[in-house]
C-alpha positions in Angstrom: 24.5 -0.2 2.3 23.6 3.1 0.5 21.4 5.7 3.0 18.9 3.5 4.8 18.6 0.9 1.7 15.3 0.1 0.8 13.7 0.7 4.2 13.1 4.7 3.7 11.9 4.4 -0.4 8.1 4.7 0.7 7.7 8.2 0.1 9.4 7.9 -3.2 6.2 5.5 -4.5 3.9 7.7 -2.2 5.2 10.9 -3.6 5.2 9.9 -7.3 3.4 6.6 -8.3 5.0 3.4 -9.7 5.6 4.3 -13.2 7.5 7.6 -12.2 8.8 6.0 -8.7 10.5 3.1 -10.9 11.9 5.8 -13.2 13.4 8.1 -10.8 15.1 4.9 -8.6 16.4 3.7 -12.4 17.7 7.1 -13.6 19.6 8.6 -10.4 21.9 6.1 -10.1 23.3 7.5 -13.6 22.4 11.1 -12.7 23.7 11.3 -9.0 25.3 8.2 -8.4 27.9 7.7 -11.2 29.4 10.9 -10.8 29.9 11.4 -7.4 31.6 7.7 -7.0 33.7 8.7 -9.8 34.7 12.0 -8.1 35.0 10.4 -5.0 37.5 7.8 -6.2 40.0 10.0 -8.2 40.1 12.5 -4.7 40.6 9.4 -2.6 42.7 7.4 -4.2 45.3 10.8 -4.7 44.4 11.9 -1.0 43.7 9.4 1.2 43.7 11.4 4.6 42.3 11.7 7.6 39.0 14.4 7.1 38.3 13.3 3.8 36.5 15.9 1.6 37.4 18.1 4.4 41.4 17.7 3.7 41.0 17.3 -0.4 38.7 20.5 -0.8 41.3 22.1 1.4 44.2 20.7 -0.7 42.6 22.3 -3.8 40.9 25.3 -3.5 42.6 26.3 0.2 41.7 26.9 3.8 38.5 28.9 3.7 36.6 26.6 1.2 38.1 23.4 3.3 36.5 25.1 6.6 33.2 25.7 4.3 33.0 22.2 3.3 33.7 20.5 6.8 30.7 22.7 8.3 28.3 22.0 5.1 29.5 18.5 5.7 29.0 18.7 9.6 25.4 20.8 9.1 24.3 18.5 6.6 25.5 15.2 9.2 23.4 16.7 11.8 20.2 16.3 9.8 21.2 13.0 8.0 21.6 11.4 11.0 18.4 12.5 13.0 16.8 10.4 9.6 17.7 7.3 11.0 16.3 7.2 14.3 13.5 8.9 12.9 12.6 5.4 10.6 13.6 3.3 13.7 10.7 4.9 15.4 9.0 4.4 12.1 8.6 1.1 12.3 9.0 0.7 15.7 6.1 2.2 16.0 4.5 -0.9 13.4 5.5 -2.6 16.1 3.8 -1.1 19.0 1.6 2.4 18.4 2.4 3.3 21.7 5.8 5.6 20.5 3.4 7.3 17.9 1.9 8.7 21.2 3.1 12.5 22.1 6.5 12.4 22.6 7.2 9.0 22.8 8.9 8.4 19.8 11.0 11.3 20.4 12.6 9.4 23.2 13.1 6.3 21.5 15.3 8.0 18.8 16.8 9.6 21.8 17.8 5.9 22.9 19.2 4.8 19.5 21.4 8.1 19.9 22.8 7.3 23.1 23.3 3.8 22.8 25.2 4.1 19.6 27.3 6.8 20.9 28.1 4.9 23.7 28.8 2.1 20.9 31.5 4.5 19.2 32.9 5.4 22.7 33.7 1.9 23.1 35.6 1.8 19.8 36.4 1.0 16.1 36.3 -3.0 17.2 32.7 -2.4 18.7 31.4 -0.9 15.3 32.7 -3.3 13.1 31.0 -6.1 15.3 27.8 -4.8 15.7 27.6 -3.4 12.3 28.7 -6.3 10.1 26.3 -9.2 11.1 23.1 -6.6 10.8 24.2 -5.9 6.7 23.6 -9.4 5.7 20.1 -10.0 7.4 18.4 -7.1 5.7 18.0 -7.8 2.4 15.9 -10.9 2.9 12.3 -9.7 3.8 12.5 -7.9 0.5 13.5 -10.8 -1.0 10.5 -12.9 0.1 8.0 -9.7 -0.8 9.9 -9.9 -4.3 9.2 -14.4 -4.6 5.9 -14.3 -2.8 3.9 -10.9 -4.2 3.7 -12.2 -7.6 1.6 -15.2 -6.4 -1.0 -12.8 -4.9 -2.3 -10.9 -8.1 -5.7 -12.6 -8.1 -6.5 -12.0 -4.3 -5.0 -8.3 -4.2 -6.4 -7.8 -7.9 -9.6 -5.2 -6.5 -7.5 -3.3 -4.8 -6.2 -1.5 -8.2 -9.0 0.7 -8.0 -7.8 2.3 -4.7 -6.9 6.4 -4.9 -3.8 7.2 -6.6 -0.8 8.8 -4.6 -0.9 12.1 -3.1 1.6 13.6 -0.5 5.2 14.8 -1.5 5.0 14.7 -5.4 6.9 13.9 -8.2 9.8 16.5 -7.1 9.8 15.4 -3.0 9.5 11.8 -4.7 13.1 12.5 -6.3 14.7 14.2 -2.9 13.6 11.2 -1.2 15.7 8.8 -4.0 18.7 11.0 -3.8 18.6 10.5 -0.4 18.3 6.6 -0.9 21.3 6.5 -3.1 23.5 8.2 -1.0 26.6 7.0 0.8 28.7 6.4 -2.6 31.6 8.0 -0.7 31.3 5.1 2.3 32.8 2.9 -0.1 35.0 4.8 -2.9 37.8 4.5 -1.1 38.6 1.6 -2.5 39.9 2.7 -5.6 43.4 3.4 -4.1 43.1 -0.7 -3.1 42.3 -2.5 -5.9 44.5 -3.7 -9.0 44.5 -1.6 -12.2 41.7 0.6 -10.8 41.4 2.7 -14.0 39.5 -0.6 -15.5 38.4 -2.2 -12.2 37.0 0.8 -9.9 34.1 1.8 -12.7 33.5 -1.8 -13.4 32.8 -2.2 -9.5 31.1 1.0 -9.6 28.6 0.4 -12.0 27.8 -3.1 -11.1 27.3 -1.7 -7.2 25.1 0.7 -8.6 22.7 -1.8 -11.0 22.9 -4.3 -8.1 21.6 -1.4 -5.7 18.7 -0.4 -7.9 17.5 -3.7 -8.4 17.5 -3.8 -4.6 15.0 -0.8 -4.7 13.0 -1.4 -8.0 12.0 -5.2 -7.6 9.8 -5.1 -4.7 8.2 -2.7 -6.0 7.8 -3.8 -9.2 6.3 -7.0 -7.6 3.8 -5.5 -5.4 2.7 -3.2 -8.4 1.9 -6.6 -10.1 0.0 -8.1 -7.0 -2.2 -4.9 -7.7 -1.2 -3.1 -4.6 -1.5 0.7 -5.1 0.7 3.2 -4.3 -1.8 4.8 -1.5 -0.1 2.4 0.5 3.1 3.8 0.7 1.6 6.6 2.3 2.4 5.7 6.8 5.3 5.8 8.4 7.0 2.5 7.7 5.0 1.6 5.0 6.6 -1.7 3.9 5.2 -3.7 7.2 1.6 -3.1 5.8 2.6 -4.1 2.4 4.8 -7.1 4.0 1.9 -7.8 6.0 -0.8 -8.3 3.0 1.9 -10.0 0.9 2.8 -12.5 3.5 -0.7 -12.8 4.8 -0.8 -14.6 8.7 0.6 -18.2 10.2 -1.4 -18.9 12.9 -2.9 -15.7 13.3 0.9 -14.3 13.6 1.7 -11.9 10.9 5.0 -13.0 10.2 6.4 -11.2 7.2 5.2 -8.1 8.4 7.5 -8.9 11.7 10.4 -9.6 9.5 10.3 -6.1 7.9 9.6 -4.0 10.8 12.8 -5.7 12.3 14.4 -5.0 9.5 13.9 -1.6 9.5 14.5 -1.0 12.9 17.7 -3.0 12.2 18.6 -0.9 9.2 18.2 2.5 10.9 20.1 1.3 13.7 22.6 -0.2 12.1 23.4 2.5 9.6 23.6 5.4 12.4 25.8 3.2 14.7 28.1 3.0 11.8 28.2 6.5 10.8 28.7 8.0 14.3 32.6 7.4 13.6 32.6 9.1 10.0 31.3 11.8 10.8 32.6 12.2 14.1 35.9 12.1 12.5 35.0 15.7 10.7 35.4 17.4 13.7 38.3 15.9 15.3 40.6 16.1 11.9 39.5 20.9 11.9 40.6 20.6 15.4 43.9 19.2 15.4 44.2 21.6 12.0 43.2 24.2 14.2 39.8 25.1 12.2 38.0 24.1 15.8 38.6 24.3 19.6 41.6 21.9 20.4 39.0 20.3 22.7 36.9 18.7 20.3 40.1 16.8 18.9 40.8 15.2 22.4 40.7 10.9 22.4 40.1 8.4 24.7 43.4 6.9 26.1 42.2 3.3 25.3 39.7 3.0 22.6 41.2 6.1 20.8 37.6 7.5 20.1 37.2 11.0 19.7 35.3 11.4 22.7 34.1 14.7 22.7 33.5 15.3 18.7 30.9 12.0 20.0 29.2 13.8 22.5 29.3 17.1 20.4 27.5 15.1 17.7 25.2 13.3 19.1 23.8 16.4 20.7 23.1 17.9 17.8 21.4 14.9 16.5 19.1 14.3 19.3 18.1 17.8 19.1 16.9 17.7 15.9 15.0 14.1 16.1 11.5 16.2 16.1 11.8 17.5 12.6 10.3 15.0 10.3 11.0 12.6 7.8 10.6 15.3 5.0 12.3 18.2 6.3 15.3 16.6 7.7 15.8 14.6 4.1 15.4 18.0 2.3 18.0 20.1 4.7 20.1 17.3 4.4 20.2 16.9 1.0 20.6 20.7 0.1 23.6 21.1 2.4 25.2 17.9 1.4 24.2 18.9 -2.5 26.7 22.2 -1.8 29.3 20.2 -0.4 29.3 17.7 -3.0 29.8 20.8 -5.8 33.1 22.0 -3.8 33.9 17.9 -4.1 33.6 18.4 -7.9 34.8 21.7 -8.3 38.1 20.8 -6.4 38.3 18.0 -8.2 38.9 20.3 -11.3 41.0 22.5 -9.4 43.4 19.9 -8.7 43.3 18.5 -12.3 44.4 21.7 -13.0 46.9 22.6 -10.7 48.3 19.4 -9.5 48.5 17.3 -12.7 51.5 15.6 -11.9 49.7 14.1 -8.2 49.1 10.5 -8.2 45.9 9.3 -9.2 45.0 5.2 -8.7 42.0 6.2 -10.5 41.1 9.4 -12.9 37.5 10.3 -13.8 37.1 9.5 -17.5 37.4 12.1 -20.4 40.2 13.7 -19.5 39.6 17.8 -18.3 36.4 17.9 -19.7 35.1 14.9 -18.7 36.0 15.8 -15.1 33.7 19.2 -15.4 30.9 17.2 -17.1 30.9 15.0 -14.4 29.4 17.6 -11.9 26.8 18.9 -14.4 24.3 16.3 -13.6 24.3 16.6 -9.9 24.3 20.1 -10.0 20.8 20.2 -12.0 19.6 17.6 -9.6 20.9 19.5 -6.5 18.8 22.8 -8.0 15.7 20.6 -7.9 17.1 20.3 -4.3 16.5 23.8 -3.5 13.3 24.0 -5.2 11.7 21.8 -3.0 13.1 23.4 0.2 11.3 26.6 -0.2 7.9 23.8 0.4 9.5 23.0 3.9 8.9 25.0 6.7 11.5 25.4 9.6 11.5 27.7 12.9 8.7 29.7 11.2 11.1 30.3 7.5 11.2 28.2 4.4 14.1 25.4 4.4 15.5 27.4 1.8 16.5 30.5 4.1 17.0 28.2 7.1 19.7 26.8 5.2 21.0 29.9 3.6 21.4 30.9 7.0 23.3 28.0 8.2 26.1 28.7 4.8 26.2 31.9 5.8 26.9 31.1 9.4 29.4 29.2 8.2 31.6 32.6 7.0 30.7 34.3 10.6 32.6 31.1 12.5 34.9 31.1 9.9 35.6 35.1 10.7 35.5 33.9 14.4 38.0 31.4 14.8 40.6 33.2 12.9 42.6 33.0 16.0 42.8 29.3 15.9 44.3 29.0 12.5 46.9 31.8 12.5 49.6 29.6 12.6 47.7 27.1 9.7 49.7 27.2 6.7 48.1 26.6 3.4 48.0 23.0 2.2 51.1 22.1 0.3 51.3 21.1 -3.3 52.3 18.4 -5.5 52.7 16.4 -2.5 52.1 12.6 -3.3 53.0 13.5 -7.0 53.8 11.0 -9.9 57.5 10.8 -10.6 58.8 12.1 -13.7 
């Protein structure tokens, strides 16, 4: 699943409309998706280490960039994963208003952060367990809303006359999609797995991508068509209301409207619990390179967990749960949009200075097509930083709050020089093709 799959796209509508809503969720997976799996699977299949983007933008353009890219990656975790038990209270709260109520929903993301930390603790086994049976039973409310709105246009017809959307705009409508599509780098990996990946991997790209947009864009395009406006989209968790005209009641028991805000709350859930080990791994692969305290690389004798990159994490997590929906999606995305451009640019980098290391997978159109292919995101990731000057955070604009935390990232840099005196620069034409 890409980001928090369709549970999450409600502001997208809300912020700009069907017509432009539909566009944006069928134009980014071209414009942000494409390109960044691409990138993604020429750097994993020629790297495939422990750290990730950490080690590769390390590998290519050396240790101070590598250590700039692990804490954009790290910064940009910490507000990515507040998101998700920010929409488990979202629809928790669909569920019983009583966590809207002062700081009750704080402490209910607070619970989803503990538990799945305890989760990790516990172990890879534990994640793939809990995580695998929730992927399969999330697609189907949406499925139903997709079969059964269609069949309601004459009952929901008046309420076409409803006000028109208002709230994040067009632009906040298109932060909210890039955040929706996501997680490309969860699953590029693969390209170093499967046969003749130069034909295969883009193939598997590109249908992923279609097969995720029609995920978003079809129940959307059927409630349009039952005539329900995009006002609607405008609450927290959004889709149990819509789920809840569409599916009408049973008995006085609103029973679609259940299914999705289960759904949700199993998404969110599901989604943090299995990224607690990603990017808990970020921290534990800079200290064993000596980028971070050797403390933070410490494991648990049995279960092998990075124990204390955990608990570092998920502090920082739970203390930024009170943000918001909005401002944690636009931090996140501007720090994660910088991250992503090292990605690219050491990408070129090592096209450049590593042609002979073995590639599974190369990005199409040789040199230049490997520069093109960060053009794109870049423009998008400028729209990024437009919208972040809207955002307010500890009394500044999200666009100095997060200039401040790059910069920050040179001062610890400066400051844990001692740790990486003995680092040696990352070696060359290691893994290279034979000649």
């Amino acid at each position: 699943m890409v980001s928090g799959g369709t549970y999450g796209t409600e502001e997208i509508i809300h912020g700009a409309g069907y017509g432009q809503g539909i566009l944006i969720l069928l134009l980014l997976p071209v414009l942000w998706c494409l390109p960044t799996a691409f990138m993604i699977g020429e750097l994993s299949s020629a790297l495939p280490q422990e750290g990730g983007y950490y080690a590769w933008v390390r590998r290519g353009l050396g240790n101070f960039w590598g250590f700039q890219e692990a804490w954009l990656s790290l910064a940009a975790s910490i507000f990515d994963m507040a998101i998700y038990p920010t929409l488990f209270v979202f629809y928790l709260k669909q569920m019983s208003p009583w966590f809207g109520l002062g700081n009750h929903g704080i402490y209910a993301g607070l619970f989803v952060v503990v538990t799945c930390a305890l989760l990790n603790l516990a172990g890879i086994r534990v994640v793939g367990i809990t995580s695998l049976w929730l992927f399969f039973l999330l697609s189907a409310p949406f499925a139903l809303i997709v079969v059964m709105a269609p069949l309601k246009i004459g009952a929901l017809a008046q309420v076409h006359n409803a006000p028109g959307a208002t709230g994040l705009g067009l632009l906040g409508g298109v932060l909210v999609a890039m955040w929706n599509y996501m997680g490309w780098d969860n699953a590029s990996t693969i390209a170093q797995e499967v046969e003749r990946p130069q034909r295969t991997y883009p193939k598997a790209m590109i249908a992923a991508v279609v097969l995720v947009a029609l995920t978003y864009v079809l129940p959307f395009v059927a409630v349009y068509l039952a005539g329900i406006p995009a006002s609607t989209f405008g609450s927290d968790g959004a889709w149990a209301g819509v789920a809840g005209l569409v599916g009408g009641k049973f008995k006085g028991f609103e029973w679609l409207r259940f299914l999705i805000v289960l759904g949700g709350m199993m998404s969110a859930f599901g989604m943090f619990n299995a990224l607690v080990l990603r990017y808990s791994r970020l921290p534990l692969a800079m200290a064993r390179d000596g980028m971070l305290p050797k403390f933070l690389g410490k494991t648990s004798a049995r279960s092998q967990a990075p124990w204390v990159a955990i608990i570092f994490c998920a502090t920082c997590w739970a203390l930024c749960l009170g943000l918001g929906f909005t401002r944690l999606v636009t931090l996140d995305i501007m720090l994660y949009g910088i991250s992503l451009m090292l990605e690219f640019v050491t990408l070129v980098a090592l096209r450049i200075r590593e042609p002979q290391l073995k590639r599974e997978f190369r990005v199409p159109g040789g040199l230049t097509g490997t520069i093109l292919a960060g053009v794109l995101p870049l423009l998008l990731l400028s729209l990024a930083m437009l919208e972040s000057e809207h955002e307010s955070v500890l009394g500044m604009n999200g666009l100095a709050f997060g200039t401040l935390i790059i910069v920050a990232g040179f001062v610890v840099y400066g400051a844990t020089g001692k740790l990486r005196k003995r680092l040696p620069q990352p070696r060359l034409a290691e893994n290279a093709e034979a000649t």
